[in-house]
N, C-alpha and C positions, 0 to 999 in steps of 0.2 A: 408892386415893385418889379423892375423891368430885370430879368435876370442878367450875369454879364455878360458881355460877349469876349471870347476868346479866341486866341488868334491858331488858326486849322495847319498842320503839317501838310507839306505835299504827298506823303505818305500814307495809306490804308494801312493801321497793324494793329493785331491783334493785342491786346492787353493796353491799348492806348490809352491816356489818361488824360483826356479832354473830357469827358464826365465827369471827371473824378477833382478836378481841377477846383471847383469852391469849396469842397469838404479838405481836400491835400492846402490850400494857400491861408488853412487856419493857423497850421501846425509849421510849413516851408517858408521859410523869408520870400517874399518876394524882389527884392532886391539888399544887396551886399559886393562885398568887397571881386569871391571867387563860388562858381560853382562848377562842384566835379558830378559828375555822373558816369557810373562805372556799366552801365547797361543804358544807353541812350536810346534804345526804340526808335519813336517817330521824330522823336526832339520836341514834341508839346510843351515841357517842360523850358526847354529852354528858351523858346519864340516867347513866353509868357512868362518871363521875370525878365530882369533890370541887374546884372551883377555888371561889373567893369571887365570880370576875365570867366572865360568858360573851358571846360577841359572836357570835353565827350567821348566817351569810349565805350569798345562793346567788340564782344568775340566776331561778330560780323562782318567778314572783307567787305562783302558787296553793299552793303549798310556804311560801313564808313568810308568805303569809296565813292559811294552816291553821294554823301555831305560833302566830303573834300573836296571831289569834284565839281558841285555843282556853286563852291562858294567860290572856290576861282576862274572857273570856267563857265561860267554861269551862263551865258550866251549860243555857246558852243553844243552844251547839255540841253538847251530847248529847243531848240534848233533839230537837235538830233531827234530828244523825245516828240517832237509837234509831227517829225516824219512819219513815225513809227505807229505813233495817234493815228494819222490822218487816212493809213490805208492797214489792214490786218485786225479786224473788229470781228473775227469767226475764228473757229474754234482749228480748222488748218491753219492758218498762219501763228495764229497762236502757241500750236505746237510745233511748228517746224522754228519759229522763235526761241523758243520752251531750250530746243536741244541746242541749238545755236548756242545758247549763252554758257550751256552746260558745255561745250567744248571750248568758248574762249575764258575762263574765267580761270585757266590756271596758268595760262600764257602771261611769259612776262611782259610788263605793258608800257609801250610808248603812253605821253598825254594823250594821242588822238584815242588809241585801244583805250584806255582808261574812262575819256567823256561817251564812248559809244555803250560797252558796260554800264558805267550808272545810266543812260535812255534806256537802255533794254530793262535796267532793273525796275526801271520807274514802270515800264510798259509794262513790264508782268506782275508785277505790284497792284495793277491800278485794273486789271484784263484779269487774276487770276479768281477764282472760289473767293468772295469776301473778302480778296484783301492780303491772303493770308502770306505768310512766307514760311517756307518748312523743306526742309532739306532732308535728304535720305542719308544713310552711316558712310557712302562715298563724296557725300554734300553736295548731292548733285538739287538743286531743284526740281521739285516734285507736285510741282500743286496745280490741280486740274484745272480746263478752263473756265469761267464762271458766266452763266449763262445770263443774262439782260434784258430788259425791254429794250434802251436803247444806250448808244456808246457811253462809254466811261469817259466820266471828266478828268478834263487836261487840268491838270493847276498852273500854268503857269504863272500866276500871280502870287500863288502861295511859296513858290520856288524862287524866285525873285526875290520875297520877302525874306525867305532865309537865307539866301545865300550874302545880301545886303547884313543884313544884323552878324553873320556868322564873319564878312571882312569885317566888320565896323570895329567887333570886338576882341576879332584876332582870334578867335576860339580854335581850339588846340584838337586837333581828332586824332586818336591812338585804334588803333586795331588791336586789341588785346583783353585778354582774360581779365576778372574784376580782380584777381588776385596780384597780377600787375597794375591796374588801374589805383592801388592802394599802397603800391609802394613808392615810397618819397623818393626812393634814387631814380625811379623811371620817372614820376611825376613829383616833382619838387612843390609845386601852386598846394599840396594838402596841406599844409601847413594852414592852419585857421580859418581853411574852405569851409565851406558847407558842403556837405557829402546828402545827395538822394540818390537811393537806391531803387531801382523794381524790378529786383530778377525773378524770374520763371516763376509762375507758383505755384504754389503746394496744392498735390489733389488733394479737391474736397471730400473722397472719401478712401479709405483704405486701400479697396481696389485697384483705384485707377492708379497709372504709371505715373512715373514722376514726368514732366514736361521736358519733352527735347526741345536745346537749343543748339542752335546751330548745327546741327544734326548729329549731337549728343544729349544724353539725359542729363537734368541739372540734377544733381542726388539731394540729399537729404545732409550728407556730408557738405558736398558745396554749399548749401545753405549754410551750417553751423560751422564752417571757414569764413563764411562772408561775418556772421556776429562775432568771430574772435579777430576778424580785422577790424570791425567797426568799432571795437571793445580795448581795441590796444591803447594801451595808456601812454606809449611812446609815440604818440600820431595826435596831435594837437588840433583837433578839428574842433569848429565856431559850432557845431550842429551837424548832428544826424538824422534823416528821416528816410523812411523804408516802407514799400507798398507791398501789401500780400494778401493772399485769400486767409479769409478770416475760418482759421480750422484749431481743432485741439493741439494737431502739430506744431503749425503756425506759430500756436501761444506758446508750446514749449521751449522750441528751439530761439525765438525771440521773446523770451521774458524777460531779460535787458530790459527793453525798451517800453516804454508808455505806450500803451495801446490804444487806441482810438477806433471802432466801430462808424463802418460808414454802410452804404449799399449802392452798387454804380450799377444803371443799366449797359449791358453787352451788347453790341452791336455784329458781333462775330457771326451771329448764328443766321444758321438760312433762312430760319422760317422769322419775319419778322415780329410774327403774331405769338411766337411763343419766346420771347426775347424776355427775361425780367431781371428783375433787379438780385445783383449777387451778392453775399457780404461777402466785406475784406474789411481790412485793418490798415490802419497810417501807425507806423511804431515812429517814436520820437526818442533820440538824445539830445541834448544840447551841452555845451562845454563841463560845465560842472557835475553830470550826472554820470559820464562814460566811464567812470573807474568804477567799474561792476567787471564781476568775471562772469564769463560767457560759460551756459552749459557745459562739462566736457563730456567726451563720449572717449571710448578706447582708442590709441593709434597714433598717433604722429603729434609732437606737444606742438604747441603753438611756434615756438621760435623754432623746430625746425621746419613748417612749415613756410614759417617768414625766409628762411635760408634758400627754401628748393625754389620761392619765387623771386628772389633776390638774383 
């Protein structure tokens, strides 16, 4: 039996879930009515389902300036990025790039500064260490050059591809915390969406720190704000499904949810040969199970937390 084929992001990132895609599309509708996504990553998720309206969001400017831009400017963005391809494949231009973008990314931006930004992110995306994106506590990008046999592939066919599906469907791109991502006055489409989640995940062991995003640590708190939004009973969602490293933590903080055991090979790591398979978890609600209460822990009750994001 021929496995499936699934359709590739123009994006390299890290925690992507194109492996993870025929153990997640047991438990995720593949197509429906809306789908929100409160941490949109590469967008794998979304190229590979079928809903009529999509809503994408995620604390990342330059991640949700790259989709926006490249769904309506779509010409313009490869254009730009095919230049950028075509000469600067060494590790100087790479960095002299690297600070480039670190001083125009907080300039306010004409469309033209906007389509050149998402090429540059694409370039160092696709030019950095595996892929990766990772910002420092002033957000400057930081990620080394990534050394090659030979040049990194252009997608432009894959960019094409979503910037097509992304007019066709009108998909809605917000810049913003999952904490706004889940509130109905900023996003009204939650009404009876489906809701996927895959924020940061939880280290696999005690030791390790919890994962910077966006060049913050996602806590252990932000986790267990994310299950008392997914868990509000005033929030009429069709279905919830949620990706994470499969740890003791993991279980506690999302024991809400149905847990599902899978193991996705990592493509992150340098060395190819020591790449294996990691567990994680697919947690699942669906409409009739969400009125469970979420762990509590000390500090801020639920509704005024709903208030300080409101």
């Amino acid at each position: 039996m021929k496995k499936p084929v699934f359709i590739r992001s123009p994006l390299k990132w890290a925690g992507g879930k194109y492996n993870a895609l025929p153990e997640l599309f047991k438990h995720l509708p593949r197509e429906g009515e809306c789908l929100i996504e409160p941490f949109v990553g590469s967008g794998t998720i979304f190229l590979n389902t079928n809903y009529r309206r999509y809503v994408l969001c995620d604390s990342n400017p330059a991640l949700i300036n790259f989709f926006h831009t490249l769904t309506w400017h779509t010409g313009e963005v490869i254009w730009w990025a095919g230049a950028l391809f075509s000469v600067g494949d060494d590790k100087e231009d790479y960095y002299s790039r690297r600070k480039f973008y670190n001083t125009i990314k907080d300039y306010p931006r004409l469309v033209s500064d906007r389509v050149y930004w998402a090429a540059l992110f694409l370039y160092l995306n696709r030019h950095s260490f595996n892929g990766l994106f990772r910002t420092n506590s002033k957000g400057e990008f930081n990620v080394p050059f990534g050394k090659r046999e030979k040049a990194p592939y252009f997608p432009e066919k894959e960019m094409r591809r979503f910037a097509l599906k992304a007019r066709q469907t009108k998909t809605k791109f917000i810049c913003c915390d999952f904490r706004l991502a889940l509130n109905p006055y900023l996003v009204p489409e939650l009404d009876n969406a489906v809701i996927y989640c895959d924020p940061p995940y939880i280290p696999e062991s005690k030791t390790a720190d919890f994962t910077q995003y966006n060049g913050e640590r996602f806590t252990r708190r932000d986790h267990e704000h994310l299950v008392k939004y997914l868990t509000n009973n005033k929030l009429h969602f069709a279905k919830v499904v949620i990706s994470n490293s499969d740890t003791p933590l993991t279980r506690e903080i999302y024991a809400p949810f149905n847990l599902h055991k899978l193991k996705v090979r990592r493509s992150i790591s340098a060395n190819a040969k020591g790449r294996k398979n990691t567990p994680e978890v697919i947690g699942v609600l669906d409409g009739r199970e969400r009125y469970v209460s979420a762990p509590r822990r000390a500090g801020k009750t639920f509704s005024a937390a709903m208030e300080a994001a409101s």
